[in-house]
N, C-alpha and C positions, 0 to 999 in steps of 0.2 A: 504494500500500500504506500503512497505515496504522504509525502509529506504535505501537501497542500490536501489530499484527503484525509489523511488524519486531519488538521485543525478546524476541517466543515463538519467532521464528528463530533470533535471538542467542541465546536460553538453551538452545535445543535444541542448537546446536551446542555450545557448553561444555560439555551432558552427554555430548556424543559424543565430544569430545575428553578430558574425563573416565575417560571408561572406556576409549581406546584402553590399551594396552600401555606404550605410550614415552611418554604424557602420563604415566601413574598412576607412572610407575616410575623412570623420568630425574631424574637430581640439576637442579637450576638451569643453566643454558646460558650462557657467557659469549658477551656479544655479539661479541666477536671472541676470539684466544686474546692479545692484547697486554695487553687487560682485568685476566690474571691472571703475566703477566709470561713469555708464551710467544710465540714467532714464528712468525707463518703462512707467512713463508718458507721455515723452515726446517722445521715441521711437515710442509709436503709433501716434504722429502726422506724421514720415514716414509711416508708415502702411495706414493712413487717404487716406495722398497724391496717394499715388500706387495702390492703392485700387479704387479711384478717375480718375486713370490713364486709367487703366482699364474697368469704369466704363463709362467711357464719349469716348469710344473708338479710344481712344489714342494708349494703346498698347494692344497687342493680350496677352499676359504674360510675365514676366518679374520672377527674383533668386534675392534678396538684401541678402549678409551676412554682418553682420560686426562684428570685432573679436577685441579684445583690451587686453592687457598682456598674449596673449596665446589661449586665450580663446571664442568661438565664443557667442558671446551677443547679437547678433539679428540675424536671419534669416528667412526670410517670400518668399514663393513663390504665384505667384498672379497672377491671371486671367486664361490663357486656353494654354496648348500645341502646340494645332492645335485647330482653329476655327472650319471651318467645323465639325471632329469630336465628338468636345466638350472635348476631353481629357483636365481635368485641370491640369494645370503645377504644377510639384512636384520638392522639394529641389534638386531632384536626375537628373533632367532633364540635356542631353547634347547640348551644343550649340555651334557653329562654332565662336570659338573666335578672328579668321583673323589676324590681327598686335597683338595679344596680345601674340604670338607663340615667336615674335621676342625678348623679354626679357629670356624665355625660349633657345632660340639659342644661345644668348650673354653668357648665363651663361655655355652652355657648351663649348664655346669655352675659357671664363677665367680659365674653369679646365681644359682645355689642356696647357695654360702658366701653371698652377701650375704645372701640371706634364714634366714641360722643352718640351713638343711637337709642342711649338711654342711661339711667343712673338707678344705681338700685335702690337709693331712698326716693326715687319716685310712686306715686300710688300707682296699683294696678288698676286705676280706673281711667287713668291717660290715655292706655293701650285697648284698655276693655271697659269701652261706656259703664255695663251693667257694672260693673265692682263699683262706680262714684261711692253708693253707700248703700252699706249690708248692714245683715241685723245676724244676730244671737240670741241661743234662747240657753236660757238661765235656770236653771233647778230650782224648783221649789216645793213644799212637801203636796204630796200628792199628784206633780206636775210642772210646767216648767213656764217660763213667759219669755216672750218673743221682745226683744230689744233692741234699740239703735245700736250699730255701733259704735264707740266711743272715738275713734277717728278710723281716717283709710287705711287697707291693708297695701304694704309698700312690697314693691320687689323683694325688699330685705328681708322681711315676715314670710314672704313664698320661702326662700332660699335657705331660711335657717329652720320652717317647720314652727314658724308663731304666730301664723297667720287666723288661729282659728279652726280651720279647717280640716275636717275630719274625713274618712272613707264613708261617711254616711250614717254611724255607728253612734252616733251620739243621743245627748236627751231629743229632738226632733227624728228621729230615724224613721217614725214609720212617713213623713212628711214628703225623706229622702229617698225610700221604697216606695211611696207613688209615683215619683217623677222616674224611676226605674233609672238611679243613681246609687247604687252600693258597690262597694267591695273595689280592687285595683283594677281587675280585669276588663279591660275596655278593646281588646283584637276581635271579637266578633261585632262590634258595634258597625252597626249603618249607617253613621255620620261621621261627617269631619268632628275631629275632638273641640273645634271650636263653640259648636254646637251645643255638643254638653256641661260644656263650661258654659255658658252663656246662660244655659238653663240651671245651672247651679248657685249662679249669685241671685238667683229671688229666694234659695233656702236659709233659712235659721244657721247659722254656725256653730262649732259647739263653745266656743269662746274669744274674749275680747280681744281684738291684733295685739301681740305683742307681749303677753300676759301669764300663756301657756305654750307649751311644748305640746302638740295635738300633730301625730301623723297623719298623713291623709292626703290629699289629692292637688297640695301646694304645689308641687313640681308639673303637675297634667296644667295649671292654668298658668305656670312660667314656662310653658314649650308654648302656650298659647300668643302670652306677651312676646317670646323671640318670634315668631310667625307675623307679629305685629309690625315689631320694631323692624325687624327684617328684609319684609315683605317676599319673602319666601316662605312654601311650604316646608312644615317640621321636619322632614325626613330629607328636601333635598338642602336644606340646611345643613344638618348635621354630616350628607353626605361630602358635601362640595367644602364644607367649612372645615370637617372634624375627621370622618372615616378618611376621606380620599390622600388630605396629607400625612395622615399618621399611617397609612397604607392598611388600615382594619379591613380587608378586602371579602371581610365574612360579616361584617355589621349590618344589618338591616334591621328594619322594625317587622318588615312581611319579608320572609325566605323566598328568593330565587328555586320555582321547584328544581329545575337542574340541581338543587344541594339539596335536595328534599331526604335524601338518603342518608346525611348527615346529619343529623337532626336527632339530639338522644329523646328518648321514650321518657315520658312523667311516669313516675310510680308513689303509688301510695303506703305507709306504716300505716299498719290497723293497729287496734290498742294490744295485740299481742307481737308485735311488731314485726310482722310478715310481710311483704310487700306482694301488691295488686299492681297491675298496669291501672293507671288512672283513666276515666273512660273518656271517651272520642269528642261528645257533645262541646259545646265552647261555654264550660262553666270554666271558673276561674280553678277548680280543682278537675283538671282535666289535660286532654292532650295542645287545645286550645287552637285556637285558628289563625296559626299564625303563616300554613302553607295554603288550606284554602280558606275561604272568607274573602267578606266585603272589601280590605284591604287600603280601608277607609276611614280609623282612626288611627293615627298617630301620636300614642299617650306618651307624654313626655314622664309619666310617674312609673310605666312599667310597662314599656311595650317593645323593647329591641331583642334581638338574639344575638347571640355572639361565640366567639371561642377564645378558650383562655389565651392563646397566642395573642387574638388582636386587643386584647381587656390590658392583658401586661403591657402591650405599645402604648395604650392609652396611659394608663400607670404610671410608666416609665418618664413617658414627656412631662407630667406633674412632677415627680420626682426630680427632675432636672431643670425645673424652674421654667417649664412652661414651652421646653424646645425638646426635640426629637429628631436627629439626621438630618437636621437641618430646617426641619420644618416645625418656627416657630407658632405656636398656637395661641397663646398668654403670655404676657410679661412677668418677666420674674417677682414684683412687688402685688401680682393681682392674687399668684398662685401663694404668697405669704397671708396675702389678707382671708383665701378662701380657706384656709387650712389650720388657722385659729380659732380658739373659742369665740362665739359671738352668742353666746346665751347667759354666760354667768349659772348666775342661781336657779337657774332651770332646766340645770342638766338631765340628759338623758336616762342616768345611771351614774353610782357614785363612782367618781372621778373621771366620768365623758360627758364633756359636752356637746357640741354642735357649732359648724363653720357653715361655711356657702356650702350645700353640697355633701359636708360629709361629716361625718360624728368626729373629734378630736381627744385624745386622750390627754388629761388633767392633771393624772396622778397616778401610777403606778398602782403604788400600795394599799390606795382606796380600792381600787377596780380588781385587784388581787388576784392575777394573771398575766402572765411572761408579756413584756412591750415595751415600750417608748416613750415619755410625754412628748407629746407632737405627732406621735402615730394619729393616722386618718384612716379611714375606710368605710364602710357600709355591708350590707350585702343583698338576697333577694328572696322572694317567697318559698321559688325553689328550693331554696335549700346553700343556695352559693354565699360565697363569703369574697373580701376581698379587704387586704390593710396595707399601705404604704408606712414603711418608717423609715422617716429621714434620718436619724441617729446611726441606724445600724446601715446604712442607704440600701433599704429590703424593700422588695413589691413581692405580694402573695398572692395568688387566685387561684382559687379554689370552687370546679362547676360540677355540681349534678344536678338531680331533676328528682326530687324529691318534697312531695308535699300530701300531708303533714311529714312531719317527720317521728313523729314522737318521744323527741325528748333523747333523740342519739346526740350523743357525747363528743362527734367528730370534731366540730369544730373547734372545740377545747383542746383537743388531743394535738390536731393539727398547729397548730398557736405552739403549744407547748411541745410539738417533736421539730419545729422550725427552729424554735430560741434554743434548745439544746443544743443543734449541730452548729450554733455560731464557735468557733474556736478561734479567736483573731482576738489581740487587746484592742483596746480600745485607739482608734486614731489621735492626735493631737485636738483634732475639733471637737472629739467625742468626750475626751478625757473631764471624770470627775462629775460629781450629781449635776442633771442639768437643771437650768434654771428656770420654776414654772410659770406660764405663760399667765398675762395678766388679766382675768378673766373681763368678758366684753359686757354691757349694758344687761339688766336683766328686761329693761323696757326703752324699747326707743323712742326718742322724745321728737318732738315733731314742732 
């Protein structure tokens, strides 16, 4: 063979490998994990466990990455696809990451303050007439009463989760269940999500802006405001803004059916903790309509799918102040602001609080499990999990398809067989108790 044929072999295969999945989408691979100051010894006691997980069936399959200075130093996918089939789960596998879309939304909405097309103490009623003024209903014994609210709910209130605003659960719920508004699940809906937002600000709230910590559907009517501000649709937003330069080339909110076959199976823990395939219908405990369906809400609270490859790229760019291969997404002072406390005294849970976007850790020894102060993260209904620490400079993600769960332990274990395999002292930046952050407003004043 000739030498100019060999190099049109060689170059065809780098466009093969080009365009695979886990070529386009994987962060840099350390050549072992000692590289970035992690232990292969001790990395496969995670592997042991998950493996274990699997094995004693717990879960159907399960994506562990973890990545540390850039670099990914562990990834192991485990157990099966889809049961029935037997398909085993591959690195490349897609899965419905639910609230974990909602960090994702936050962040395109702080690159619209970058670009002046809005500020996040502006009222959500700039962008969305109906928010002007909302009311709240208030408990009282044997019932509740409907109130003004006491001023606007502001971007910043969507963002940190104090707006009010609940999944529908609250003292008004059955109000919420007429208007056929409950629960996350919004991929079978037959409307633009503008729509149901729009029809959501004539309902009671469960509490005053700014007041309470209430999850709920803040993030579905800030994917609303960037659509606003934007004047782009939420998905091709998030495409053209977010997936395209960060290369997430498996991100979508509706699956391309060409990947229809990558797509893991939802399963369900019964209370003897057995798992069931979760059924077909488009309930929010279900396989959900995310390949066929209307393909017509775009929820900025819990509507994308993903794979841990492209989740870590997105990770990764946060962790590095906002840049990724060169493709800058946030300024590095926007990704400091989103990744602080901004709740103060109405934490989440002792020693986490809440930033734009994502829960922040406070304290250590309050919260009394292996991490960081300054660790972020979230995770999703599924079952997924996901924490950046900048301290250790760690991204973790972690996807299955899992709901309920019933009270499995993994995620704890995972936290805790991550922080094990750290073996590295401390860097000069690291070195010595760090200093905690100075907790933000418990109410924003206006």
């Amino acid at each position: 063979m000739s030498s100019r044929a060999r190099a049109r072999i060689a170059f065809a295969l780098l466009l093969a490998l080009a365009a695979s999945p886990l070529y386009a989408q994987a962060l840099p691979r350390a050549a072992k994990p000692e590289e970035v100051g992690l232990s292969s010894e001790r990395l496969q006691r995670l592997t042991d466990a998950f493996q274990g997980y699997v094995k004693d069936g717990k879960l159907a399959g399960a994506v562990v990455l973890v990545a540390r200075r850039g670099k990914v130093a562990y990834s192991g996918a485990f157990g099966q696809r889809d049961m029935e089939t037997h398909a085993p789960m591959k690195e490349d596998a897609i899965f419905r990451i639910a609230s974990q879309t909602k960090a994702l939304v936050s962040v395109a909405a702080l690159q619209l303050q970058e670009e002046g097309k809005l500020l996040i103490a502006d009222p959500v009623g700039k962008y969305i007439p109906e928010f002007q003024k909302t009311k709240v209903a208030v408990l009282r014994p044997g019932g509740y009463d409907i109130v003004d609210a006491k001023r606007p709910i502001t971007i910043r209130d969507l963002l940190t989760h104090t707006s009010g605003v609940s999944y529908g659960d609250g003292p008004a719920k059955e109000l919420w269940q007429k208007a056929g508004i409950t629960g996350w699940y919004f991929a079978d809906r037959d409307e633009p999500v503008a729509a149901t937002v729009t029809r959501m600000a004539a309902l009671p709230f469960d509490a005053q802006p700014g007041e309470k910590f209430v999850y709920g559907y803040s993030t579905d009517i800030l994917g609303v405001v960037v659509e606003r501000a934007s004047g782009q649709p939420l998905d091709e937003y998030l495409r053209t803004r977010l997936f395209e330069p960060l290369k997430m080339r498996d991100t979508h909110f509706y699956l391309p059916r060409a990947k229809a076959d990558r797509l893991a199976t939802v399963y369900s823990a019964g209370s003897d903790g057995k798992l069931e395939r979760a059924p077909t219908p488009g309930t929010m405990v279900s396989q959900g309509a995310y390949v066929e369906g209307p393909r017509k809400s775009f929820s900025g609270g819990a509507g994308i799918v993903s794979t841990a490859g492209d989740y870590a790229r997105f990770l990764q760019m946060m962790l590095s102040g906002g840049e990724l291969e060169g493709a800058r997404i946030l300024g590095r002072k926007t990704v400091e602001l989103m990744t602080v406390d901004h709740i103060g005294a109405l934490e989440t849970e002792a020693g986490r609080g809440f930033g734009l976007g994502f829960s922040v850790v406070k304290d250590v020894g309050l919260r009394g499990i292996p991490g960081s102060v300054g660790e972020y993260g979230w995770g999703g209904a599924y079952h997924s999990v996901y924490w950046v620490d900048p301290q250790e400079q760690l991204v973790v993600v972690y996807f299955t398809q899992l709901l309920p769960a019933n009270n499995l332990d993994d995620h704890a274990k995972l936290r805790a067989l991550v922080y094990q395999a750290i073996v590295d002292g401390p860097s000069p930046a690291r070195a010595g108790p760090p200093a905690r952050p100075i907790p933000g407003p418990a109410v924003m004043q206006h």
